[in-house]
C-alpha positions as CSV (number, residue, x, y, z in Angstrom):
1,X,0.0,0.0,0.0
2,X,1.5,3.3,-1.0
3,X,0.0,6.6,0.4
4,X,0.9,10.5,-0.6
5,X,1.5,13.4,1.3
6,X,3.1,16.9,1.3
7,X,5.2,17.7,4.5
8,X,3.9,21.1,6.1
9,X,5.2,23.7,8.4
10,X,3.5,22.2,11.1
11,X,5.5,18.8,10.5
12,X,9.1,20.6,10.6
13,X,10.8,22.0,13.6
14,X,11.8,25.5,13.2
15,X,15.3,24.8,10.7
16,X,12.6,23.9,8.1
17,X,13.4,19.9,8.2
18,X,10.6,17.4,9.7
19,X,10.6,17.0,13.4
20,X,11.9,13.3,14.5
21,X,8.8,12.2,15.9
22,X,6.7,13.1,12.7
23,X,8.8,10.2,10.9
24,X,6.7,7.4,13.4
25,X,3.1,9.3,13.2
26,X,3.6,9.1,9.4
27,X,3.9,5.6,9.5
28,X,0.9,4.9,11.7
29,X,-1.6,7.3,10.3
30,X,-0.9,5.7,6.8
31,X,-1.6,2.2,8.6
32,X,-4.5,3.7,10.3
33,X,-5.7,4.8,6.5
34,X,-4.9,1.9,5.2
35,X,-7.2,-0.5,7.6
36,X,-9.9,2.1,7.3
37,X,-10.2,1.7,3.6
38,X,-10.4,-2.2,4.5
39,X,-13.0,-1.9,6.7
40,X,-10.8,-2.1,10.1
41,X,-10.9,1.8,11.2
42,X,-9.4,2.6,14.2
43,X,-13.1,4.0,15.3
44,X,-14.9,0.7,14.2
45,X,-11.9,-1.6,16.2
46,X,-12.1,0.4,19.4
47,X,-16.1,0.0,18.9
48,X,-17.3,-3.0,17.4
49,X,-14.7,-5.5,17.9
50,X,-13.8,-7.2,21.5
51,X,-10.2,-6.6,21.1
52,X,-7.8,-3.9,20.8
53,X,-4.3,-3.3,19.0
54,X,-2.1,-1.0,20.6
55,X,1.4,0.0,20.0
56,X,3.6,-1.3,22.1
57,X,7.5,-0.5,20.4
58,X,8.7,1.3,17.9
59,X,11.7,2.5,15.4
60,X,12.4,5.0,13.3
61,X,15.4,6.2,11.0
62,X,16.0,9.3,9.2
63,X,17.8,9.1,6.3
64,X,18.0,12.1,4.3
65,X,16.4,15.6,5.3
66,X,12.5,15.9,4.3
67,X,12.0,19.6,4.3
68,X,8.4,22.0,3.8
69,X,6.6,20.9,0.5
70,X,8.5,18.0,0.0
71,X,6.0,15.3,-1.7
72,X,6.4,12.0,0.1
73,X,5.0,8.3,-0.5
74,X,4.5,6.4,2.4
75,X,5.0,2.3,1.6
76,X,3.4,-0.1,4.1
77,X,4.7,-3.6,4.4
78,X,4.1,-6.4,6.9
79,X,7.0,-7.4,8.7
80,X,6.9,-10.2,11.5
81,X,4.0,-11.4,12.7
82,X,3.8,-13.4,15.7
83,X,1.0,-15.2,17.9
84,X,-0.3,-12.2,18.7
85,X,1.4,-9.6,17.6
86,X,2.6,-8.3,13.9
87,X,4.9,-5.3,13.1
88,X,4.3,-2.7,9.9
89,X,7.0,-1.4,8.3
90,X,6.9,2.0,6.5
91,X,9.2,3.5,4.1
92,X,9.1,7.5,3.4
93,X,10.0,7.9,-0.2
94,X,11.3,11.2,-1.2
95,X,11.6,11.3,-5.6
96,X,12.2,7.7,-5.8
97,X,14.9,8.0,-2.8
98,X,14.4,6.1,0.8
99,X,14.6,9.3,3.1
100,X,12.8,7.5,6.5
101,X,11.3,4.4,8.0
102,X,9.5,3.4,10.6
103,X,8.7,-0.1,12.3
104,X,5.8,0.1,14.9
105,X,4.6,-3.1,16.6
106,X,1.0,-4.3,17.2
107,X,0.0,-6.4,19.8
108,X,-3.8,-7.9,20.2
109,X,-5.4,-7.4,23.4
110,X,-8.6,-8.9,24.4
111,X,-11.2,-6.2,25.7
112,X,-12.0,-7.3,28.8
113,X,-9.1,-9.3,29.9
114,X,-6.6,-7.0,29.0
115,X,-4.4,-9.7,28.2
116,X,-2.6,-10.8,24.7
117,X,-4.4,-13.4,22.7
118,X,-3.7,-14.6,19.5
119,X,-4.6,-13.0,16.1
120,X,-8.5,-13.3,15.0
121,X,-8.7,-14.6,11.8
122,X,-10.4,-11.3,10.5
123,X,-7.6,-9.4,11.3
124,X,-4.9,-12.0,10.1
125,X,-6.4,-12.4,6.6
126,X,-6.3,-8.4,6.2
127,X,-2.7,-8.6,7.2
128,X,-1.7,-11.0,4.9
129,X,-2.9,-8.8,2.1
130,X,0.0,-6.4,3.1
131,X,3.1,-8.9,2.1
């Protein structure tokens, strides 16, 4: 899944380049867009479904400088995915050119228990469509 966007002013800190910690919300609002437009939104998991998936580590690197207007793709792939939890890795893509990526690790919790379980099977298939 690839995803555009234009870096703005409010991304960078104040020498014009994006802050560090824009790299990793990037990542996970193109994931959050791309489960949306597969029927998972964030909204529909937190409220229809009797688990939740929150982050629990994450990575980023910065590669080369992404500065105001700078036109960006944003590639999703799935990385490892365990019992019950998975990992999407995001690549920002600056003309052609790797300039950051991300890895940000899911892990399934059960509603009510609070505790880890394993994938459901809804969520696993949608994964899979991600290789």
């Amino acid at each position: 899944m690839i995803s555009k966007r234009r870096i703005s002013v409010q991304d960078t800190d104040s020498t014009g380049v994006i802050y560090f910690n824009n790299i990793l919300k990037f990542g996970a609002e193109a994931y959050e867009e791309w489960i949306s437009e597969n029927n998972m939104g964030v909204r529909k998991l937190i409220e229809e479904f009797p688990f939740l998936t929150p982050i629990v580590h994450t990575e980023s690197n910065i590669l080369l400088p992404l500065r105001v207007d700078d036109e960006i793709e944003i590639e999703l792939k799935l990385g490892a995915k365990g019992r019950s939890s998975y990992q999407i890795h995001s690549k920002l893509n600056l003309a052609g050119k790797e300039a950051a990526n991300t890895l940000i690790v899911y892990v399934v919790v059960d509603k009510k228990l609070n505790k880890s379980i394993e994938i459901p099977d809804q969520l696993n298939k949608l994964l899979d469509h991600l290789v």
